[in-house]
C-alpha positions in Angstrom: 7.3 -17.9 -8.9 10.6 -17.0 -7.7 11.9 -13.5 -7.3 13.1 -12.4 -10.9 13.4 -8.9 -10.5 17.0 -8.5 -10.9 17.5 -10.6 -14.2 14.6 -8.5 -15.6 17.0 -5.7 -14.9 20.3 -7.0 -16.2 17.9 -7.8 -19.3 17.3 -3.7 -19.6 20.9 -3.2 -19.5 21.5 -5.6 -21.7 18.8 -4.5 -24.6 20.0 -1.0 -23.9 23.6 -1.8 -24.7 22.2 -3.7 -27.9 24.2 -6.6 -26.9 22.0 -10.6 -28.1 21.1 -12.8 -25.5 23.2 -15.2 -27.4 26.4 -13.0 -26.7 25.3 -11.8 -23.2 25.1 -15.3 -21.8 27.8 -16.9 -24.1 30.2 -19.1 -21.8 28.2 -18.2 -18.7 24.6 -20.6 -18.8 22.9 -21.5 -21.3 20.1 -19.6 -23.4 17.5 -21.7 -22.0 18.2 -21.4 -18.1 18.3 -17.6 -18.7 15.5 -17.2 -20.0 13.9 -19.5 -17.2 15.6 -16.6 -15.1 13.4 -14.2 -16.9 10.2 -16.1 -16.2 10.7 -16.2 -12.5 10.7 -20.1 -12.4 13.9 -19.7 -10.5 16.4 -17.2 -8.8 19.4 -16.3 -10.6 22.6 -16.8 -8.6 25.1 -14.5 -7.4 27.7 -15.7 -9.2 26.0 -15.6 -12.9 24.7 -11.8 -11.9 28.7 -11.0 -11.3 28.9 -12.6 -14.7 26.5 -11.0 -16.4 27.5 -7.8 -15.3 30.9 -8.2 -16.6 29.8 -8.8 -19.9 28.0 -5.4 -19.7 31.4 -3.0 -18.4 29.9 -2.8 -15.5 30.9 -3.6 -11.3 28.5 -6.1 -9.9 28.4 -3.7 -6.5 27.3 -0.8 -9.2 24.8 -2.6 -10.5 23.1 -3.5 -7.2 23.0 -0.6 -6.2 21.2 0.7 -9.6 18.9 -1.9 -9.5 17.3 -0.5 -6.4 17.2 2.8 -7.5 15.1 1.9 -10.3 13.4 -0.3 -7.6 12.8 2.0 -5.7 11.8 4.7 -8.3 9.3 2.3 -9.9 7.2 1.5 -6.5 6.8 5.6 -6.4 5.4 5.1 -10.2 3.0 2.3 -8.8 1.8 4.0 -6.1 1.2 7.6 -8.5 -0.8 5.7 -10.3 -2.4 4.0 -7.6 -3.4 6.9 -6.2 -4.6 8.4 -9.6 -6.8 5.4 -10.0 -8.2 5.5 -6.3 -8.8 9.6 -6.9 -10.9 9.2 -10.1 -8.1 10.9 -11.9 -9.0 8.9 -14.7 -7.0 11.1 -17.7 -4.2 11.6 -15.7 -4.2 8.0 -14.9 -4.5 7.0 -18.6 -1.2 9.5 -19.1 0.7 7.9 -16.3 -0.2 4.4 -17.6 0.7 4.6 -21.0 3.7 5.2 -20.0 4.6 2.2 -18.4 5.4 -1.1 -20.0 4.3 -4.1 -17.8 7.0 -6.0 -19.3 9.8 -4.0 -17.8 8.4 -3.9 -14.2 11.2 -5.5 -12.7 9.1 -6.1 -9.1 6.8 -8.6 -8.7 5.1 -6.5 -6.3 4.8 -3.6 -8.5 3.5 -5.5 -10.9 0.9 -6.8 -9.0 0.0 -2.9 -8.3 0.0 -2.1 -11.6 -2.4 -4.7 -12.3 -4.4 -4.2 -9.4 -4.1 0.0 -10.3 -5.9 -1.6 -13.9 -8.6 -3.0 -12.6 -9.4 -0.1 -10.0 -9.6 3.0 -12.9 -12.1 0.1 -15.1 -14.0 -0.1 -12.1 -14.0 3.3 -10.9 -14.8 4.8 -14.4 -18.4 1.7 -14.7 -16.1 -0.2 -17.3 -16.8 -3.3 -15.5 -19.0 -5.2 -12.5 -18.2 -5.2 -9.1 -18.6 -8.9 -10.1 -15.5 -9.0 -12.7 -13.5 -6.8 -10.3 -14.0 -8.9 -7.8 -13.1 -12.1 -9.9 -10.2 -10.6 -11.0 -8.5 -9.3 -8.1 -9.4 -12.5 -6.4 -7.4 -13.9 -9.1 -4.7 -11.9 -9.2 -3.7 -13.0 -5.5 -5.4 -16.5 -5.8 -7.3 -15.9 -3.2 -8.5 -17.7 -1.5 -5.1 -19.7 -1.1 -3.7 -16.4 -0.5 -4.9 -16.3 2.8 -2.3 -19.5 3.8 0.9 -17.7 3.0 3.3 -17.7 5.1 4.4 -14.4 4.0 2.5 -11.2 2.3 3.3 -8.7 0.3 2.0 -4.8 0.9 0.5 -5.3 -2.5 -1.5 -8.5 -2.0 -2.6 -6.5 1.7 -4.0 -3.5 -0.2 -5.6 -6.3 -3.1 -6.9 -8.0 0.2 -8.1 -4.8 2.0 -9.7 -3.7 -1.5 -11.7 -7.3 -1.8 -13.1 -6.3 1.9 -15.5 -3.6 0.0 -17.0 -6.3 -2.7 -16.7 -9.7 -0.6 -19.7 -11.3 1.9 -19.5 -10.8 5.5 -17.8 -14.0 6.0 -15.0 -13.5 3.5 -14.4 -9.7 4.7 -14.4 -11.1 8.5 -11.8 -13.7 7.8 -9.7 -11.2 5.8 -9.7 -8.7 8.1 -9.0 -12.1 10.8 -6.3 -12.9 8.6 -5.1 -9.1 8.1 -4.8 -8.8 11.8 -2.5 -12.0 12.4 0.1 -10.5 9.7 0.2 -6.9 10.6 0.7 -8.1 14.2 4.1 -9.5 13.2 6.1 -7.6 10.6 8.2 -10.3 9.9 5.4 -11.6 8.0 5.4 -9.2 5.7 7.9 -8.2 2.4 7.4 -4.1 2.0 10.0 -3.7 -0.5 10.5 0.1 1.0 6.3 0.6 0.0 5.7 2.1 3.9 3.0 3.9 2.7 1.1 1.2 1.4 1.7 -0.4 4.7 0.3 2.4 6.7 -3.0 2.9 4.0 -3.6 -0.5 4.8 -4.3 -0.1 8.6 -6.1 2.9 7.9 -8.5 1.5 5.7 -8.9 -1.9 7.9 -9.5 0.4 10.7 -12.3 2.0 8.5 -13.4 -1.7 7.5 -13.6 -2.3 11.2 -15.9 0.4 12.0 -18.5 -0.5 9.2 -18.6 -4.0 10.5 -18.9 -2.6 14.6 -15.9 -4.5 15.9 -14.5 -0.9 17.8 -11.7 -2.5 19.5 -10.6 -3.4 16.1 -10.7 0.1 14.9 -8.6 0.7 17.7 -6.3 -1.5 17.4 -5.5 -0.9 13.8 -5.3 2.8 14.3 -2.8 2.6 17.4 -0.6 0.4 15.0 -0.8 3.0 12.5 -0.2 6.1 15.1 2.7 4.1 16.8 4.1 3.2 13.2 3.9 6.8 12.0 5.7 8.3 15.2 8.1 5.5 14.3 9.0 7.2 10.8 8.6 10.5 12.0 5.5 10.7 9.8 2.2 12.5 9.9 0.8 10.3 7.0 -3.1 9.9 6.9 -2.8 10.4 11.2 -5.8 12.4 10.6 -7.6 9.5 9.6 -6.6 7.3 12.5 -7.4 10.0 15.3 -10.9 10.5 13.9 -11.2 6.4 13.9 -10.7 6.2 17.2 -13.3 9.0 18.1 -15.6 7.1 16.2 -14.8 3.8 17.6 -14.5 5.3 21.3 -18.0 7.3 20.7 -19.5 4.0 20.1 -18.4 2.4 23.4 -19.4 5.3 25.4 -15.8 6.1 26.1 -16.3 10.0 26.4 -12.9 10.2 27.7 -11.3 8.7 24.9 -13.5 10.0 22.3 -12.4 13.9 23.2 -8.7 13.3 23.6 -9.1 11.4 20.1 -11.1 14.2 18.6 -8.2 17.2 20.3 -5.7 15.6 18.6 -7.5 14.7 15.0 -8.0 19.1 15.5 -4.0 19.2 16.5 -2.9 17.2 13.2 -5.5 19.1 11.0 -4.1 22.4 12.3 -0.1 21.8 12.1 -0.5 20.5 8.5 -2.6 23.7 7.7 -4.7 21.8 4.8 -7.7 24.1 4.3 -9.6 21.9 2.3 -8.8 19.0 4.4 -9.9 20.9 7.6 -13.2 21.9 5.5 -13.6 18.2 5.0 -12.8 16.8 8.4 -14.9 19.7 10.3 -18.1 18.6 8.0 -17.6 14.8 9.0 -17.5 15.5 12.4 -19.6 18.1 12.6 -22.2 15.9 10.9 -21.3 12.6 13.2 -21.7 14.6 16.6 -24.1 17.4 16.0 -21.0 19.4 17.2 -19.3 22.7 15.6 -15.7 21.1 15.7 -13.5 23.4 16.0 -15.3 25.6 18.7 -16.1 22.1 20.3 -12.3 21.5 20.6 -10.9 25.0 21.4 -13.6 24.6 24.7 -12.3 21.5 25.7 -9.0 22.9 25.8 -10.7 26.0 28.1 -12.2 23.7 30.2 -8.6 22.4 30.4 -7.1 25.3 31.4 -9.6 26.4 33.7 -9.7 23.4 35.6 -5.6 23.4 35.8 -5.6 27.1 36.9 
């Protein structure tokens, strides 16, 4: 399916301005090929957008831009109720997503998180199987023929990354085989300004990773993730990826590693000032290494200073 994003937005206008199809596309193509515009079975041309646009007062240029405002503000709406699904929020999910008409999504992406988003509160709230959540998110990116795309999108990554959880080993291993080769090469991959999505997804094949042993992987994932983050100037889920590492480095006997990891999982926890995310971080770790973390961490630093003095 081709991109049809844009003609789904002129359509908006157009509806809004109470203006027929007939009249919009009068003298400029016929009824029929718009409306195979619509369907995404193939792109609509500059030319015919400048058209459109004058039909509906209004500069081509303007309407670009407009178009990825609302773009743009729709992938913010997918990923809120993304999150509201992935959080339990179930009511405030429900409120979100009623909302929102599927119709109207004018990103093919977004759709596809919207969808996926629907499928996560059923399964979340035991409205149905890991079995039919599996089927259907394996549908919804035709996977397995997903897996030979030249190019992904962040939503099919996350769909991907999800389908890790409920696959067999050999499915999650070639996913996360297949992950690897994409996020390796950005080129390979349409974001549509969704960074966040794109950083979640290292994080949770990092965490996918460490289930399944393969350490170097973890570490791998999580430097992409770190070096993406200092990239953006972002402290986004860098929590997560420091305590990774300690986790992955703590399995391969790296003791050197594993403390500088664990200093500056303490460092991010600290700056951001979360108490409740400190709480929870300092009871993970605690538990993992039978250590008290933050005394654990302000010694290291002694030890530091000591030695440096």
């Amino acid at each position: 399916m081709k991109n049809n994003g844009l003609c789904i937005y002129l359509e908006q206008l157009r509806s809004a301005r109470h203006i027929s199809q007939f009249s919009f596309v009068d003298d400029v193509i016929s009824l029929q090929q718009y409306r195979r515009y619509l369907k995404g079975e193939s792109d609509i041309p500059f030319s015919v957008v400048a058209q459109l646009a004058g039909k509906l007062g209004i500069k081509t240029d303007t309407i670009l831009r407009e178009f990825e405002v609302a773009r743009l503000d729709e992938t913010q709406t997918m990923n809120n109720l993304y999150n509201l699904a992935v959080n339990y929020a179930h009511k405030e999910f429900f409120n979100l997503a009623n909302s929102i008409n599927p119709d109207n999504i004018i990103e093919g992406s977004n759709l596809l998180l919207y969808k996926h988003s629907i499928t996560l509160n059923d399964y979340y709230r035991k409205a149905i199987t890991v079995t039919q959540v599996r089927e259907i998110n394996k549908e919804l990116i035709n996977y397995p023929s997903v897996l030979d795309q030249g190019i992904l999108s962040t939503s099919e990554m996350l769909i991907l990354t999800f389908l890790i959880d409920v696959m067999q080993n050999e499915d999650q291993n070639r996913i996360i085989d297949k992950l690897s080769i994409y996020l390796n090469d950005k080129s390979l991959i349409l974001s549509g300004g969704n960074e966040r999505v794109y950083t979640l997804i290292l994080a949770r094949l990092a965490k996918h990773s460490g289930i399944l042993e393969s350490y170097e992987q973890v570490i791998k994932f999580c430097d992409l993730g770190i070096k993406r983050n200092l990239k953006l100037f972002s402290y986004y889920l860098m929590e997560f990826f420091y305590y990774y590492k300690s986790l992955a480095y703590h399995a391969l006997g790296d003791d050197e590693n594993f403390k500088v990891s664990l200093k500056k999982c303490f460092n991010i926890l600290e700056f951001e000032g979360n108490e409740n995310k400190v709480k929870k971080f300092a009871n993970l770790i605690n538990s993992d290494y039978h250590i008290e973390f933050k005394n654990y961490v302000l010694d290291l630093y002694q030890k530091e200073q000591e030695k440096g003095s």
